[in-house]
C-alpha positions in Angstrom: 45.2 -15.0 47.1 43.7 -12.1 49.0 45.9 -10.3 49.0 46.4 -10.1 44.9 42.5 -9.8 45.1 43.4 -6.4 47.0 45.7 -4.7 45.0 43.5 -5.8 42.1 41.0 -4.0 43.2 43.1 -1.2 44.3 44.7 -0.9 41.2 40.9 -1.2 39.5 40.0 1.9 41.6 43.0 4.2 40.3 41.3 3.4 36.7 37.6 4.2 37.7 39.3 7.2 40.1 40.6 9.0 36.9 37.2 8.5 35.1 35.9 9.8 38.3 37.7 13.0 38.3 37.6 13.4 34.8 33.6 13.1 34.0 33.3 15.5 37.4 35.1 18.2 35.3 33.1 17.9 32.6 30.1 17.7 34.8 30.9 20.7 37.3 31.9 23.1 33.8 28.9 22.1 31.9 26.5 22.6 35.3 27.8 26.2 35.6 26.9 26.9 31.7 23.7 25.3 32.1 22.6 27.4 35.1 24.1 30.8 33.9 22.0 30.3 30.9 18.6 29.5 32.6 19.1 32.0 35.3 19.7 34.9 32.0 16.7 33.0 30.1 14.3 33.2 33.0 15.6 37.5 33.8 14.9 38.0 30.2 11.4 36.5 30.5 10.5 38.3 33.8 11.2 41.1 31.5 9.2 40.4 28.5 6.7 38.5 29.9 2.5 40.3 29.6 -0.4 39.1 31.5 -3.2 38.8 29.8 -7.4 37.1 30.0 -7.6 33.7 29.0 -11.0 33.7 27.7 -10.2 35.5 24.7 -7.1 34.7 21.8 -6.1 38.8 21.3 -3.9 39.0 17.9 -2.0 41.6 19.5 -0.3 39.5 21.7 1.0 36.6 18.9 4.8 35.7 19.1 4.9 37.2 22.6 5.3 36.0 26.3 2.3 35.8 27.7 0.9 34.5 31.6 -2.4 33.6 32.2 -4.5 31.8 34.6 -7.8 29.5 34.4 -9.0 26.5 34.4 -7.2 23.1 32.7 -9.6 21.2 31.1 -10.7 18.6 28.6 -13.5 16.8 26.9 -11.3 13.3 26.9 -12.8 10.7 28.7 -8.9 8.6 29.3 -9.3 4.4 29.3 -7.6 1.9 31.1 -7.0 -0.9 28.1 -7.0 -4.2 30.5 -9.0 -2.6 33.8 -12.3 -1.5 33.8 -11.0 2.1 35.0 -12.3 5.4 33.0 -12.1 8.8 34.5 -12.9 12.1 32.8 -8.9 13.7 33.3 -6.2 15.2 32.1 -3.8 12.1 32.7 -4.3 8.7 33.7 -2.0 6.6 35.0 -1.6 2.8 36.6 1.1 2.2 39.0 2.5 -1.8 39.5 4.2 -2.8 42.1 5.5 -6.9 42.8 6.8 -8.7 46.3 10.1 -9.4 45.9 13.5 -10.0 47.2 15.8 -7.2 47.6 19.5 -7.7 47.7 21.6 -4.9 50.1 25.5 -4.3 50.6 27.8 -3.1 53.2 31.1 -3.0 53.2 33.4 -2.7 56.5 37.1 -2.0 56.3 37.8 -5.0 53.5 35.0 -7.4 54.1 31.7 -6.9 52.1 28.2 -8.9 54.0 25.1 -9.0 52.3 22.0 -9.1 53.7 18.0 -10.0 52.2 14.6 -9.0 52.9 11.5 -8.5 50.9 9.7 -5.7 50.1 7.4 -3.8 47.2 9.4 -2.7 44.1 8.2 -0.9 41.0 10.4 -2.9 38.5 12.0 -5.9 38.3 14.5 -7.0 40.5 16.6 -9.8 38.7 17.5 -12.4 41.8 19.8 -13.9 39.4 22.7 -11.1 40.0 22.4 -11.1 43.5 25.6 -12.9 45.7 23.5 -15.5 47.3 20.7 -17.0 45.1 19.1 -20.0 46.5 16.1 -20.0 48.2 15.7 -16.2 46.8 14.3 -16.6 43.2 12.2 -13.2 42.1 9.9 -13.7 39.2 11.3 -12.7 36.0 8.8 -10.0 34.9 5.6 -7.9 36.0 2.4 -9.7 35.4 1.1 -6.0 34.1 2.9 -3.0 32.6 2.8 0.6 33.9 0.7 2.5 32.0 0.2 6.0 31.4 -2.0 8.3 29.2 -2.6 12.2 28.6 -5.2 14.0 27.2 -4.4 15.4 23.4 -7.1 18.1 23.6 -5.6 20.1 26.8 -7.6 23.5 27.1 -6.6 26.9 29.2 -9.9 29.2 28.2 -9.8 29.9 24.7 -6.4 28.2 24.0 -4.9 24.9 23.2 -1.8 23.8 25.7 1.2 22.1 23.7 2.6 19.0 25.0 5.5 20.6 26.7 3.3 22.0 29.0 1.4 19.0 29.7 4.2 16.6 30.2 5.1 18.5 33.2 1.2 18.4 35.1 2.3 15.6 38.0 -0.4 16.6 40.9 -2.3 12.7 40.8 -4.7 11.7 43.1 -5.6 8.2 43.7 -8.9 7.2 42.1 -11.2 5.4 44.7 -12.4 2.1 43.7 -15.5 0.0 44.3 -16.0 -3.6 45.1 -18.5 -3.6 42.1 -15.6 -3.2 39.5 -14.0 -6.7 40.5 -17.3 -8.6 38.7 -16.3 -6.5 35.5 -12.6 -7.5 35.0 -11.4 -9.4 32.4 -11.3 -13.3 32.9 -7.7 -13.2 31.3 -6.6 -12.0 34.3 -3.6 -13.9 35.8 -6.0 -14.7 39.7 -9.1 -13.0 40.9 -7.7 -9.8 43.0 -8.4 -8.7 45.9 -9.8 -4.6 46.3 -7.6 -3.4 49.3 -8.4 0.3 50.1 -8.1 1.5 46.5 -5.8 -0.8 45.4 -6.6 -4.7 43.3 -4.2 -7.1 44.9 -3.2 -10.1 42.6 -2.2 -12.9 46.0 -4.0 -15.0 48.2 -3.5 -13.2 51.4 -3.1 -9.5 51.3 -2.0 -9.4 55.3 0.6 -11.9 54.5 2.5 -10.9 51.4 4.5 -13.4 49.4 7.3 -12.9 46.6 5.3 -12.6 43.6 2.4 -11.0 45.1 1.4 -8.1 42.6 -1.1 -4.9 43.1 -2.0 -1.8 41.2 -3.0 1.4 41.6 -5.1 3.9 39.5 -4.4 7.5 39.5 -5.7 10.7 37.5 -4.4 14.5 37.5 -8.3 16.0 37.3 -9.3 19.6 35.7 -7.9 22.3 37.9 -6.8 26.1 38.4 -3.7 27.3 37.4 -0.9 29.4 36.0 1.1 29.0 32.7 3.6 31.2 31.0 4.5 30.5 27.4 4.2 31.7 23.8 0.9 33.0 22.3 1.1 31.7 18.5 -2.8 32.2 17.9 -4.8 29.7 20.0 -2.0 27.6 21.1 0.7 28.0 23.6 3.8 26.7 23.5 7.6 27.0 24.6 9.2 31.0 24.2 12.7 30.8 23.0 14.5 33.6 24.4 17.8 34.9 23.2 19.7 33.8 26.3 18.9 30.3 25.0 16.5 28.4 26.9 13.0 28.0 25.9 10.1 28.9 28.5 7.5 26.8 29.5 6.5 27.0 32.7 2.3 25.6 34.3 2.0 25.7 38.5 -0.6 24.5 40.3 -3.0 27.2 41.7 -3.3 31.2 40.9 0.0 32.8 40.4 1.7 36.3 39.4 4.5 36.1 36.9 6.3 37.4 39.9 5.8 34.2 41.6 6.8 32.0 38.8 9.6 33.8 38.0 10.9 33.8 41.5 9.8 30.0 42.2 11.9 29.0 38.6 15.0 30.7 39.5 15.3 29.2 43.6 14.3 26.3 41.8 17.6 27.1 39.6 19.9 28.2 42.4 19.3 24.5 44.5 19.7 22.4 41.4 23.0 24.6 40.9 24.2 23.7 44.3 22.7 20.0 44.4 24.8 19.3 41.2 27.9 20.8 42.2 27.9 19.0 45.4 27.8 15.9 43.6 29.8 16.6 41.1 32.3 18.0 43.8 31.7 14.7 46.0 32.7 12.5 42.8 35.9 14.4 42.5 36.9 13.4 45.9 35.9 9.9 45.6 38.0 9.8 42.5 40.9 11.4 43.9 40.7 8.7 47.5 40.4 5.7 44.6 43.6 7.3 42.8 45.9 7.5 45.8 44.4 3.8 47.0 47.4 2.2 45.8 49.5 4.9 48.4 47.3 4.0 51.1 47.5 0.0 50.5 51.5 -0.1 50.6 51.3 2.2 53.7 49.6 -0.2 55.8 52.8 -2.8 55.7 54.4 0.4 56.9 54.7 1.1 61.1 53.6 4.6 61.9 54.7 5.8 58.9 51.7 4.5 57.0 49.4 5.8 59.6 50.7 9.0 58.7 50.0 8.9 55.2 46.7 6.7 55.5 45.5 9.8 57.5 46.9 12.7 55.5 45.1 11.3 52.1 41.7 11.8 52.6 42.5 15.5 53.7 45.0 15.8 50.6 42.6 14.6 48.3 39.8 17.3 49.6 42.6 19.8 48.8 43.0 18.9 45.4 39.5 18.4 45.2 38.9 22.1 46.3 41.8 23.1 43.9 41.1 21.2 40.6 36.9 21.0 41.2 36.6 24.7 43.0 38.9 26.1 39.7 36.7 24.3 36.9 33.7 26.3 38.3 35.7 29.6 38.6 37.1 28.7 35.4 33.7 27.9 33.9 32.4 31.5 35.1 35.7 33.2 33.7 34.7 31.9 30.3 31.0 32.9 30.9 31.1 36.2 33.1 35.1 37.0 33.8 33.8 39.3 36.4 32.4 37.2 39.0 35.3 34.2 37.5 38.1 35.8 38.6 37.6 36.3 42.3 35.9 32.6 42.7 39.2 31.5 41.1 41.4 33.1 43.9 38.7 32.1 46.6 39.3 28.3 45.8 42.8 28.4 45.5 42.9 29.7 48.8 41.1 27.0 50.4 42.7 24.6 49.0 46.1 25.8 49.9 44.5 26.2 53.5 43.3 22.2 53.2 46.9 21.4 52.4 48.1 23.0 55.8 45.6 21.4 57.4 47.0 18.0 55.8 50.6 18.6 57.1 49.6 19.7 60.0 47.3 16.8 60.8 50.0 14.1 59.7 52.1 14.1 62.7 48.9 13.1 65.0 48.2 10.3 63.0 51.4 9.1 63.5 51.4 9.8 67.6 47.8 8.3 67.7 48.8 4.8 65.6 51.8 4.7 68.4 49.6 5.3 71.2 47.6 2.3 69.7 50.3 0.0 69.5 52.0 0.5 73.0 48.4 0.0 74.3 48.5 -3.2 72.7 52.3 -4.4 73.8 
């Protein structure tokens, strides 16, 4: 019965393999299009881009990129609906977090264990999916909801800031709370918390943490100095389309040149480049070791000679890996600059014919190393 358990799952693995290998194409030839387009987008803004005074809207400037720096402000005084919490902000925000179970996996040649252990979570873990359920029950749902609010009246000097700006503020800072606030909370309340640092804790014992134990913390992003590039259109700034094809929008923390922005976007640019197309690169391979599973599952019934091919797969498949992945991206920049394409195209095919050599050459070993192991054993 195992054994057909196996081979189903190593015949399940060719099928998720193939989608494996499949979505990575699409993935690696989008990622290069994606980040030849920002990286023209953000030239063409370094380019076009005027700074200019915040205090004052000039006419002269409308439709055009513009930088600026100053203060972020508003008149908004930002609520808490079920907590006595109101903060004169930009953003407020409150953060839940529940005891509970937490299920973890690891898998070892064939066998898969599972281990428990409790810990603070941000959603919902649902104890009714994990492999061993009794004596592990999490509660179903959050006794509160996250909860998040922004200021609609945003201000930079003399102009307005247009939500696409504001969605991307994220400096918080926790707000301090006092013991006074716990005779103000609502009696609907699910227990009488506890104030722990700047936290309300919903248990009986806050040293000793049980599964259902809940707490909550309050932050706000507060009026500050900083830098934004974006549009003039009167009064308001908002995203600049440029003809490459993304639109700008860019607000940093602090006083910055355009220089600085500009340079900060692109490395920013470059490393989510590389981060996706090592991922995208590392799902290829996984997809390619699922696809040859099958190979690798008869071999093992075979003496030395599966050792030889169990050893040679994983290099084969970082080969074709090389080949098919490493051609998509030279392929992606032959269709979007040829000139640069072209040579990436021969420089993968090259490694991978060089990770094929490696393969053969590797083979044999496996094979003298699995006998070693078995006249060891005799």
């Amino acid at each position: 019965m195992s054994s057909r358990k196996g081979l189903s799952n190593v015949l399940m693995g060719v099928v998720v393999g193939i989608g494996l290998i499949l979505g990575s194409i699409v993935a690696l030839f989008w990622n290069e299009g994606r980040a030849i387009q920002t990286a023209q987008s953000l030239a063409e803004g370094a380019a076009a881009v005027v700074s200019v005074e915040s205090a004052t809207a000039d006419p002269a400037h409308d439709g055009g990129l513009v930088h600026m720096t100053g203060r972020l402000d508003s008149d908004a005084t930002l609520q808490d609906p079920e907590f006595p919490v109101a903060e004169e902000a930009l953003a407020l925000r409150r953060q839940v977090e529940m005891y509970q179970w937490h299920e973890e996996e690891e898998r070892r040649n064939d066998e898969t264990r599972y281990s428990y252990r409790t810990d603070w979570s941000s959603r919902v873990i649902d104890s009714r999916r994990f492999n061993r359920t009794t004596g592990r029950e999490n509660p179903t749902s959050m006794p509160f909801d996250h909860y998040e609010v922004r200021a609609d009246d945003i201000t930079l000097g003399a102009f307005n800031l247009s939500e696409t700006f504001t969605r991307q503020l994220d400096n918080y800072r926790t707000v301090g709370l006092e013991e006074g606030m716990l005779g103000q909370l609502s009696s609907n309340l699910p227990s009488q918390p506890h104030l722990v640092g700047n936290q309300l804790y919903f248990g009986e014992n806050p040293d000793n943490p049980q599964v259902g134990d809940t707490r909550v913390t309050f932050s706000i992003i507060e009026p500050h100095e900083a830098s934004v590039i974006g549009q003039q259109q009167g009064s308001m700034l908002s995203s600049y389309p440029t003809q490459a094809g993304d639109n700008l929008a860019m607000v940093s923390v602090g006083t910055h040149s355009p220089g600085e922005m500009f340079d900060q976007a692109m490395a920013e640019n470059v490393m989510l480049t590389w981060l996706l197309r090592g991922g995208g690169l590392f799902a290829m391979f996984l997809g390619f070791v699922m696809f040859f599973g099958p190979i690798g599952y008869v071999a093992r019934f075979i003496p030395f000679l599966g050792a030889l091919i169990v050893g040679a797969k994983k290099l084969v498949s970082a080969g074709l890996t090389m080949l098919l992945g490493g051609g998509t991206i030279a392929i992606a920049w032959v269709f979007y600059r040829p000139l640069i394409g072209i040579p990436l195209l021969l420089l993968f095919g090259a490694v991978a014919v060089g990770a094929f050599f490696l393969a053969i050459r590797a083979a044999p070993g496996a094979a003298e190393a699995e006998q070693e192991e078995v006249a060891a054993a005799v």
